[in-house]
C-alpha positions as CSV (number, residue, x, y, z in Angstrom):
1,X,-23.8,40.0,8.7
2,X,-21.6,39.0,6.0
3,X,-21.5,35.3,5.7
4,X,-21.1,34.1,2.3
5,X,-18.7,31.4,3.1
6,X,-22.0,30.1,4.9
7,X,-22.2,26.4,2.9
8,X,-25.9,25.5,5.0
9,X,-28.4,24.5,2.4
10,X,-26.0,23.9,-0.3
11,X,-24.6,20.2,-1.7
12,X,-21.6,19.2,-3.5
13,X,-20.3,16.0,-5.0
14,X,-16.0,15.8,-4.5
15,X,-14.6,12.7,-6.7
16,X,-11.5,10.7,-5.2
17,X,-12.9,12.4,-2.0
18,X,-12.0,9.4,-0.3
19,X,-8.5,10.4,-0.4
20,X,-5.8,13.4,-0.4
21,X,-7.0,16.9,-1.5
22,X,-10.6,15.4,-2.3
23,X,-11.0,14.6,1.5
24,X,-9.4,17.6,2.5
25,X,-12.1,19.5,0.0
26,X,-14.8,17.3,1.6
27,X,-13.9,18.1,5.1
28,X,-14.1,22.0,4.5
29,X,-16.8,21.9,2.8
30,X,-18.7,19.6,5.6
31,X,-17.0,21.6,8.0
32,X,-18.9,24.8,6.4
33,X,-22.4,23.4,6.8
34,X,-22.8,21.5,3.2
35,X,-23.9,18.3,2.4
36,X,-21.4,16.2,0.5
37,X,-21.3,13.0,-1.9
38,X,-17.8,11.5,-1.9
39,X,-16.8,8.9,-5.1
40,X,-14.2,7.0,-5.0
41,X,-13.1,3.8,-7.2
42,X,-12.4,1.5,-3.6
43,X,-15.4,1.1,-1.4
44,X,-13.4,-0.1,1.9
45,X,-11.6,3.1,1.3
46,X,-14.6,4.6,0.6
47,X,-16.5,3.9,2.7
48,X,-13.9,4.5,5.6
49,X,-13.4,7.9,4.5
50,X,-17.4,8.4,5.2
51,X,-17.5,7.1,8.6
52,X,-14.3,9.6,8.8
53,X,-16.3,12.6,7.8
54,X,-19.1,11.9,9.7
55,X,-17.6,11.6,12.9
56,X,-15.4,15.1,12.2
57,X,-18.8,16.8,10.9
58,X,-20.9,15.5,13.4
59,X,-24.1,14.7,11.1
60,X,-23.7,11.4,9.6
61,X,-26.7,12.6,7.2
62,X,-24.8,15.3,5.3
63,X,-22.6,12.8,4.4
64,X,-22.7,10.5,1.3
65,X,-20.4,8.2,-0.3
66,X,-20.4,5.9,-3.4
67,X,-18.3,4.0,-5.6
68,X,-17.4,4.8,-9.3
69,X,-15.0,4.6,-12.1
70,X,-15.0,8.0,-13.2
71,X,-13.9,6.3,-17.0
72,X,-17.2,4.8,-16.9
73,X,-20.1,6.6,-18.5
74,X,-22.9,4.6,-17.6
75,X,-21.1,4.6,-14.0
76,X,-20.9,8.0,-13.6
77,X,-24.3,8.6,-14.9
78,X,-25.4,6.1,-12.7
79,X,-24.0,7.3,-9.4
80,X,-24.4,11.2,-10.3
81,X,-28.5,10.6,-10.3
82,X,-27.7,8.5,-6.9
83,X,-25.8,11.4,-5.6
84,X,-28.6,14.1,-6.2
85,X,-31.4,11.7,-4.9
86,X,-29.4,11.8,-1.6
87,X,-28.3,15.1,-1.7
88,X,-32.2,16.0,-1.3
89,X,-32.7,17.0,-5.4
90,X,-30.0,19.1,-6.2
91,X,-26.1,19.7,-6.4
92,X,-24.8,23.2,-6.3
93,X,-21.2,22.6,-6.9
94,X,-19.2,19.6,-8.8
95,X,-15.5,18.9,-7.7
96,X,-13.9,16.8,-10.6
97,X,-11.2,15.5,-8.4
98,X,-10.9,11.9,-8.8
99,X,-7.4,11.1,-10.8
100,X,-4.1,8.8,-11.4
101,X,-0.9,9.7,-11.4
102,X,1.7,8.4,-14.7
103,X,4.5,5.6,-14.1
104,X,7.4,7.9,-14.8
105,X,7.7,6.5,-18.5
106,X,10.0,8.1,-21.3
107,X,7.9,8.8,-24.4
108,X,9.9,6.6,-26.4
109,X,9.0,4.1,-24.3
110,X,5.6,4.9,-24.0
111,X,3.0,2.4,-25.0
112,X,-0.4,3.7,-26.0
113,X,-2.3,1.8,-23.4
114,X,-0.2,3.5,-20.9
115,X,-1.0,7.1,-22.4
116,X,-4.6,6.5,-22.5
117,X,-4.7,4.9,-19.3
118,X,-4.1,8.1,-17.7
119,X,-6.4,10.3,-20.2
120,X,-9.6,7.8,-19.4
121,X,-9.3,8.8,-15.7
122,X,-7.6,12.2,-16.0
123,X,-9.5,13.9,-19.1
124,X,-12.3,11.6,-19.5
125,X,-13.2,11.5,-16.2
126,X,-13.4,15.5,-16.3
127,X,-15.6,15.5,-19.2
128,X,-18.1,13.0,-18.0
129,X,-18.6,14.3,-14.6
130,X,-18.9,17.8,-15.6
131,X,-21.3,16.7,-18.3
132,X,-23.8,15.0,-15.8
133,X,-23.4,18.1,-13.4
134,X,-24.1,20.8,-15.7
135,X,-27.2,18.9,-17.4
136,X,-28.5,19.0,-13.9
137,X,-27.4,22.6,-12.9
138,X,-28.7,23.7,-16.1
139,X,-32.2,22.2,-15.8
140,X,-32.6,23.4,-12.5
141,X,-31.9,26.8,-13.3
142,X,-30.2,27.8,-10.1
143,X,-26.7,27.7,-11.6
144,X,-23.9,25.8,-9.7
145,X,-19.8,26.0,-9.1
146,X,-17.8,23.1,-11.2
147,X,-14.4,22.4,-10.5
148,X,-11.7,20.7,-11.8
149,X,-8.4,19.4,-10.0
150,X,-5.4,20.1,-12.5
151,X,-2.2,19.9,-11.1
152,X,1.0,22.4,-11.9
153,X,2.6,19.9,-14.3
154,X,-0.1,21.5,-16.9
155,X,2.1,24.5,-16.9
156,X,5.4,23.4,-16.4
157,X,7.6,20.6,-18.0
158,X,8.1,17.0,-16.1
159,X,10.6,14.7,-17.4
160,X,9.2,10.8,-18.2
161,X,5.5,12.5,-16.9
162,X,4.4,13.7,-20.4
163,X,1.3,12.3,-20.6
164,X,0.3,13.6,-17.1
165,X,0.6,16.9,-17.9
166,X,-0.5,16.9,-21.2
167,X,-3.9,15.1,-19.4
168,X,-4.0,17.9,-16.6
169,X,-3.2,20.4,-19.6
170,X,-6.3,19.1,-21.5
171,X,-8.3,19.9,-18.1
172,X,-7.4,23.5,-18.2
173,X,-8.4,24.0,-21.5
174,X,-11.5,22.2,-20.9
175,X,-12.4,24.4,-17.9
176,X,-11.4,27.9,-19.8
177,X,-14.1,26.7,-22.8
178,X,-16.8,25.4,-20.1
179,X,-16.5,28.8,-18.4
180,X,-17.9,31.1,-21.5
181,X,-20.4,28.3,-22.8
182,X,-22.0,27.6,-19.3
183,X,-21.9,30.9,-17.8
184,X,-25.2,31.8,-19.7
185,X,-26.7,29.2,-17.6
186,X,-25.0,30.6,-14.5
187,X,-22.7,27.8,-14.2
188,X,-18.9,28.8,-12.8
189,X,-15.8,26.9,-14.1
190,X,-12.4,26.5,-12.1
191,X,-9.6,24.6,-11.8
192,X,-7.1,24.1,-9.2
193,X,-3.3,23.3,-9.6
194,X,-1.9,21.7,-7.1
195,X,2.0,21.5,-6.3
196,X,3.6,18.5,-4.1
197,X,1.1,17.5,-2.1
198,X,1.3,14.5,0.5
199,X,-1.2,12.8,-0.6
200,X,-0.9,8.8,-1.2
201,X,-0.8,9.3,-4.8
202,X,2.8,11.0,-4.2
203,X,4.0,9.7,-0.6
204,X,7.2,7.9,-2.6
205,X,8.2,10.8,-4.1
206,X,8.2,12.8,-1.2
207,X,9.5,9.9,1.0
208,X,12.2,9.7,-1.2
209,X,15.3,11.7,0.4
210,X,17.2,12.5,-2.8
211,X,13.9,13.5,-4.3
212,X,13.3,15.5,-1.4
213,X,16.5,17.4,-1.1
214,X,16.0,18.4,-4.8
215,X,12.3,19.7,-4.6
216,X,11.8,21.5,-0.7
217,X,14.8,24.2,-1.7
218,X,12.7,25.2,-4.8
219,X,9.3,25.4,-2.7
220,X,9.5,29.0,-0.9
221,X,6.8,27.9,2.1
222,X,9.6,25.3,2.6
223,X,7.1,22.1,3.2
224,X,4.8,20.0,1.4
225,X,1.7,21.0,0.8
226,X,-1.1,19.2,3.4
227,X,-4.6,18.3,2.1
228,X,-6.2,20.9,4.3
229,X,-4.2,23.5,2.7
230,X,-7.2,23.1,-0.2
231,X,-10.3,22.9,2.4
232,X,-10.2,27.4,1.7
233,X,-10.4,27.2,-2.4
234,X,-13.1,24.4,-1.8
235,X,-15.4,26.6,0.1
236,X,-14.6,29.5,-1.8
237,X,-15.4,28.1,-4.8
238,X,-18.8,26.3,-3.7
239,X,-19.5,29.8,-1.9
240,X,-21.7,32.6,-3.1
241,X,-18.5,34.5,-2.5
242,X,-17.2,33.4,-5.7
243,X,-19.9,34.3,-7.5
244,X,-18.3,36.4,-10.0
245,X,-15.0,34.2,-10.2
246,X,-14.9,31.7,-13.4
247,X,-12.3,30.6,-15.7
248,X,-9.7,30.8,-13.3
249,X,-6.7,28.5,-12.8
250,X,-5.8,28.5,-8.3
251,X,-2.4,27.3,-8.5
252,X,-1.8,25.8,-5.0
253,X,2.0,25.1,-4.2
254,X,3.3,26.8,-1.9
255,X,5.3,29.1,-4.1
256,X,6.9,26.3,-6.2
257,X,6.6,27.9,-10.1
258,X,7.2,31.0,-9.0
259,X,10.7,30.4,-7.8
């Protein structure tokens, strides 16, 4: 029987899966038969999102959750050793998901705390989570799926977000290089770029009619996209199914850059 979207057995960490497409990731992935650690920065949030889970999977012990600012290196190292003692000793795939969004500043008007604001979380955050995951994936020798939420504004051009996209830019890059130098160690690289999303990250934006009214005629599926709409790449990604699949940038957006 051919079952490799089969998740039993396997474990994955999903940052900022206390929220938006990292719950939606999380839910998929529980929903598959994996055990999952979710990070987030806000433990009542947090936390609720792990009672959440739980109760939708069914098996409170597959799920995990723990706070961390993904900035942090001695956090993330910290909570990445948690997350493998309760995942049982291992982690087969790394979802680098956690992220903030930019303030809709001008350039000109840009200050640099403001630009690296968004790089600590957005590029930073990448690069230490990834490191911890593929020193453990490494050691272990079994290999392991990485993946990195991007977003579509690292290909296309956004007025006053410029220092988004150059931060979800920087992530594809990073993911392309990781792919070649870790495949040796049968580590796999992704990224995913989502469009508009309703997620709370973007809920005044897509609230917003005028905003609205300008965006949904360019999207061809006609809707925003949903956080479920990224439970299939999740699974694919974490599944044996995808075994040959790394480098690869999943643009998720209903159409949207290619209209």
């Amino acid at each position: 029987m051919y079952s490799p979207f089969d998740l039993s057995g396997k474990a994955a960490i999903v940052t900022g899966g206390n929220g938006g497409i990292g719950l939606g990731m999380a839910r998929a992935l529980l929903a598959s038969g994996a055990s999952v650690a979710i990070w987030g920065s806000r433990d009542e949030k947090t936390q609720a999102a792990k009672a959440q889970l739980a109760q939708e999977c069914g098996d409170a012990s597959r799920v995990h959750a723990f706070v961390c600012d993904v900035g942090s290196e001695t956090q993330v190292e910290a909570t990445f050793a948690a997350s493998v003692a309760a995942l049982g000793g291992r982690v087969d795939a790394c979802f680098a998901n956690a992220g903030v969004s930019s303030k809709g500043t001008m350039l000109v008007d840009m200050p640099l705390e403001e630009f690296r604001r968004v790089q600590r979380i957005n590029v930073e955050g990448v690069f230490l989570t990834f490191r911890a995951a593929a020193r453990h994936m490494a050691q272990h020798g079994q290999g392991g799926s990485l993946v990195a939420t991007a977003s579509t504004a690292a290909v296309e051009g956004a007025a006053r977000n410029s220092h988004y996209g150059a931060s979800k830019g920087a992530v594809t890059s990073f993911v392309r290089a990781l792919a070649v130098e870790l495949a040796r160690h049968k580590i796999r690289v992704n990224s995913i770029l989502p469009g508009w999303i309703v997620t709370e990250m973007t809920e005044k934006s897509v609230g917003n009619e005028k905003f609205a009214n300008a965006v949904l005629p360019r999207i061809p599926a006609r809707r925003w996209g949903e956080i479920d709409d990224f439970g299939g790449i999740a699974v694919y990604l974490a599944s044996d199914a995808a075994a040959y699949t790394t480098g690869e940038q999943f643009v998720i957006d209903g159409g949207y850059t290619k209209f």
